[in-house]
N, C-alpha and C positions, 0 to 999 in steps of 0.2 A: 504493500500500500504506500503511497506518497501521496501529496498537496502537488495540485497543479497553480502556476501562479494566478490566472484566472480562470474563473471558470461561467463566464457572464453570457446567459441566452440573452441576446439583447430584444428580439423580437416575443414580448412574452409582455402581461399585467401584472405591474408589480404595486406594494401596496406604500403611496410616498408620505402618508399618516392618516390622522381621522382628521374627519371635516372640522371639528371645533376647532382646529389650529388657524385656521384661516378664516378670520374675522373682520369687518369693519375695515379698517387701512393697513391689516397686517403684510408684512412680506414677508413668507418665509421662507428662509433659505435652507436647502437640504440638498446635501451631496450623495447619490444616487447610480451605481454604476462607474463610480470614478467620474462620472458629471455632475456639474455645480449649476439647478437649478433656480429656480422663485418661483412660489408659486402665490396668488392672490386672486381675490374674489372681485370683479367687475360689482359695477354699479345694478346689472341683471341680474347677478346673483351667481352668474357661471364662475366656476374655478378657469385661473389660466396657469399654464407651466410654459416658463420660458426659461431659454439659456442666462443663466446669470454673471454676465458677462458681458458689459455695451460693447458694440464693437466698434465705437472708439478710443476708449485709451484704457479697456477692460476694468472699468468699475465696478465693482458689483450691483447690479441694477435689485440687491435687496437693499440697498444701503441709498436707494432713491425713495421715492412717494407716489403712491396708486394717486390717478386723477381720471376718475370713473372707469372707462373699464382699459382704460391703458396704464401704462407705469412709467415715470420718470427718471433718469439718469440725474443724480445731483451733482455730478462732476461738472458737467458740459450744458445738459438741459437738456437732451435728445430725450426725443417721448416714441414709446415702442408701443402697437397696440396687438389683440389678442394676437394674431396672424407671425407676431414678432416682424414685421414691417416698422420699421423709424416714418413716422409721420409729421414729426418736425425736428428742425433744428435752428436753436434760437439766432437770429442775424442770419439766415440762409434762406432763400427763397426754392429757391428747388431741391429736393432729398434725393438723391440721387438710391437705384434700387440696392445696391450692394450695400447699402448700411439697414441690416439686418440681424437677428438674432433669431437661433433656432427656438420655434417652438414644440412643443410635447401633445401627441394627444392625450387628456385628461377626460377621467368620469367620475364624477362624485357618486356613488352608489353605498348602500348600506352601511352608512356613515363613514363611511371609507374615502378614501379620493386615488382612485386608481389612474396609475400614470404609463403609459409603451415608451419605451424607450430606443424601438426598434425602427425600422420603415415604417413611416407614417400612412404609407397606402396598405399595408395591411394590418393595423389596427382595427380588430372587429370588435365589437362591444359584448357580442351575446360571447362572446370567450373568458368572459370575467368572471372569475369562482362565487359560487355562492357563499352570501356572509352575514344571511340574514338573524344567526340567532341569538345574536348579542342583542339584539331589536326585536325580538321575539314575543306574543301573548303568551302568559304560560309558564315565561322562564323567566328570572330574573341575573341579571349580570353590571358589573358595572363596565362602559367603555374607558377607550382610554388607554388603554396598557400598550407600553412602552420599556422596552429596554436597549440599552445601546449597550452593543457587545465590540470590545477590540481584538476582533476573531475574524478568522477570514469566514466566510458562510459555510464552507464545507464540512467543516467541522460543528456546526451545529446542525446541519442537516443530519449527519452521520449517530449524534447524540440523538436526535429524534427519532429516527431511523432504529434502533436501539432499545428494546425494554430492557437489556438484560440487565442494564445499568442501576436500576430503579432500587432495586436490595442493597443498593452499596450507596450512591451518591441520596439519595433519598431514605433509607433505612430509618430517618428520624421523623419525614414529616409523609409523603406520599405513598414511598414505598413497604416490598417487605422486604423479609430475606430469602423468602420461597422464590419469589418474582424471577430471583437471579439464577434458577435453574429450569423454566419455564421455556418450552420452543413455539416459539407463535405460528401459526399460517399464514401464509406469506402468497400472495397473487398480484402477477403484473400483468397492467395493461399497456398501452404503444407508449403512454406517455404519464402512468400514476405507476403507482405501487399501493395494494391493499393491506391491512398487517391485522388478522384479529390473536389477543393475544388473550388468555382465559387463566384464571389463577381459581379454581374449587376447593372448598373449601379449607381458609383463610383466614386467620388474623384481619380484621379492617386496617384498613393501614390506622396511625396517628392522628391525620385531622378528623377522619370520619369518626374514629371514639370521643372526639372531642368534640362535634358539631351536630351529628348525629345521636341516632339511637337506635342504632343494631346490635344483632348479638354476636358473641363473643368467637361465630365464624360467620362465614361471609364466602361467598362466591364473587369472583369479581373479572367482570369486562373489558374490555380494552378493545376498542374498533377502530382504526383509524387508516387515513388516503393521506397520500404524501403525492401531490402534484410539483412533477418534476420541473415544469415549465410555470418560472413564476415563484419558486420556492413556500407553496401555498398547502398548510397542513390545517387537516382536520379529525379531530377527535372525539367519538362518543367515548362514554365511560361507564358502567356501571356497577353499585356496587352493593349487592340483594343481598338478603337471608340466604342460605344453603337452600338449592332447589327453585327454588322461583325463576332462574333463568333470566336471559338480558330483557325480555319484556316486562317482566315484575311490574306487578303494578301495587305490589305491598307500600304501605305508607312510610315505611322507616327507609324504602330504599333510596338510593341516591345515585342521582342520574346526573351527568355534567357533560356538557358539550363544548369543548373549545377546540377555537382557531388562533394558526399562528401562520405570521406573511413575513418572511425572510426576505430580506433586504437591502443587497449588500451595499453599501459604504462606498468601498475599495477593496482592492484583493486583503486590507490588513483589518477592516473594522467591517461590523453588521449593523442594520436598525433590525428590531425584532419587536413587531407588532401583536398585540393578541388581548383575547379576551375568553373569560368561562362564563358560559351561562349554566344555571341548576335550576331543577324543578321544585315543589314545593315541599321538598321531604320536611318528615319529622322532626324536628327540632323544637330546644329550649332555649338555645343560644341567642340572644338580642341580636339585631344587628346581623344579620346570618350573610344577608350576602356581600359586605363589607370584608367582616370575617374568614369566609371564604376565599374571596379575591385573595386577601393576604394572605391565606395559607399558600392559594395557586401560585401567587407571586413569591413567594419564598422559595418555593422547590426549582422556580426556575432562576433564582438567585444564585441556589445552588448547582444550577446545570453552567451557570458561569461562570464561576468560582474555578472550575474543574476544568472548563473548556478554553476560558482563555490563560488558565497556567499550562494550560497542554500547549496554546499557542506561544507562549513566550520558548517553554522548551524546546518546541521546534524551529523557532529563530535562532535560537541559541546553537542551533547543531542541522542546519539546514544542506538537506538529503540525507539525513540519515535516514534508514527505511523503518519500515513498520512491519511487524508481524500481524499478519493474521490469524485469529481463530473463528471456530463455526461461526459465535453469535455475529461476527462479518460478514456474513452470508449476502443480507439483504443490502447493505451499503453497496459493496463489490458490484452487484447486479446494476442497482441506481447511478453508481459511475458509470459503467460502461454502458447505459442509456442516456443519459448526460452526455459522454463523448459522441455519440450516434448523434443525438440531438445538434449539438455543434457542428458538428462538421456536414449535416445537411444543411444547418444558417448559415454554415460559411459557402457553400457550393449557392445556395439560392441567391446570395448579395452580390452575382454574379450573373446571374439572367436578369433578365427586363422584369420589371415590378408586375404585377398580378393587376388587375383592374379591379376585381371583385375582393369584398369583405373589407371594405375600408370604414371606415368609422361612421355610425351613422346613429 
């Protein structure tokens, strides 16, 4: 096993944060793929994503001011609108066309703001993962979750990828110690990977003794799609009496659904988006789904604790190799669909753009 220095599908939806970040005259600026974007809401309400970057004396056009639905260079004065077209320049009568900045196709969808960072003629919208269930009737979750990881993405994919981890790096708050002898079923499709992973009868992990009220074994679920394109994971969970199975509809059970939208930064740093929603199991606990969040957010505190000293180690000592064992299995597979995936984006940025499935 090695790190490749990058590993960036650039033709893919990625997720550039949640909608509340961009408010009123916000500009924000987020570096995305090794590219330094802005994004900001027009006086219409659309999100825009532009190069951040004036292209004249490379300012950072976050470090200007929105004026309705265009945005300002405070350097010079140049005004860019959505199109990233320069529409004026102060003391210039004519703009000549090359003073331009690239813009991004953008979608604000399920409180999300999804950005292509690819060819702009095949940006298709209906290819944007579902993400509805942080917004869900039914389920409660707080949005919002954020972590920035100084990891290159592969190595957090590879940890998610990964239950076997769960008995060891989590043993205190999510996991057990069973978990980490546990072999999931594993199904790949052209471009996901399926993983259901089943622990019967069980210890509850930590938080559930603490937030819950099940008994003292437990059957527990683990269903999750790992979409290779896009770095976009999603997880059911559950976690029943002995017998009840992942439908359970006993009251004490506890059901949680999260997503996580991988990021990357740069080949050295991740943005790592996510949220859990849960159903209304049984509880005493105040505050439950507060609660909860924190517990979610801790265990993944803990997944980066582990993964970015794994990253500094491997700076420290760069090509050394890595051994594998079985629980690699399923990573191994997901690279070499990765590399597949690559190297057809790289073969297609090479033919004439496609007409069809462009953003609509």
């Amino acid at each position: 096993m090695f790190l490749r220095d990058e590993m960036f599908l650039r033709n893919a939806w990625y997720v550039a944060g949640w909608d509340a970040e961009v408010a009123g005259d916000t500009l924000l600026p987020r570096r995305l793929l090794g590219d330094d974007l802005v994004f900001f809401r027009g006086d219409d309400g659309a999100i825009v994503a532009l190069e951040d970057r004036c292209c004249h004396r490379h300012a950072p056009l976050s470090k200007g001011q929105r004026e309705g639905n265009r945005v300002r260079c405070m350097y010079h004065g140049l005004v860019f609108d959505a199109s990233g077209r320069c529409v004026e320049v102060p003391g210039q009568e004519r703009v000549p066309e090359r003073l331009c900045v690239r813009s991004y196709p953008v979608v604000e969808r399920d409180r999300l703001i999804w950005v292509w960072m690819g060819l702009p003629e095949n940006a298709a919208a209906a290819a944007i993962p579902d993400a509805h269930w942080h917004d869900c009737a039914n389920w409660s979750a707080e949005r919002g979750g954020y972590i920035h990881y100084d990891s290159n993405v592969q190595l957090i994919a590879d940890n998610l990828l990964d239950f076997s981890h769960l008995g060891f790096v989590h043993n205190k708050s999510i996991g057990t110690r069973k978990q980490g002898s546990v072999r999931p079923e594993v199904t790949f499709d052209d471009e996901s990977v399926t993983v259901r992973f089943t622990t019967p009868d069980s210890p509850p992990p930590p938080f559930a003794r603490e937030l819950g009220a099940l008994a003292e074994r437990v059957d527990r679920f683990n269903f999750y799609v790992w979409h290779v394109r896009g770095n976009y994971f999603v997880q059911d969970s559950v976690i029943a009496p002995v017998g009840e199975g992942y439908e359970s509809a006993d009251p004490s059970t506890i059901k949680l659904h999260t997503f996580i939208a991988l990021t990357p930064r740069d080949a050295q740093s991740t943005h790592y988006f996510w949220s859990t929603a849960h159903n209304d199991f049984r509880s005493t606990a105040p505050d439950l789904t507060r609660r909860l969040t924190a517990q979610v957010a801790h265990a993944f505190h803990e997944d980066r604790e582990i993964i970015e000293a794994q990253q500094r180690s491997i700076a420290a000592a760069p090509g050394a190799p890595m051994a594998a064992i079985a629980a690699d299995g399923t990573l191994l597979r997901v690279r070499r669909m990765l590399d597949a995936m690559l190297s057809r984006e790289a073969q297609a940025s090479h033919a004439p753009p496609a007409a069809e499935g462009a953003l609509a």
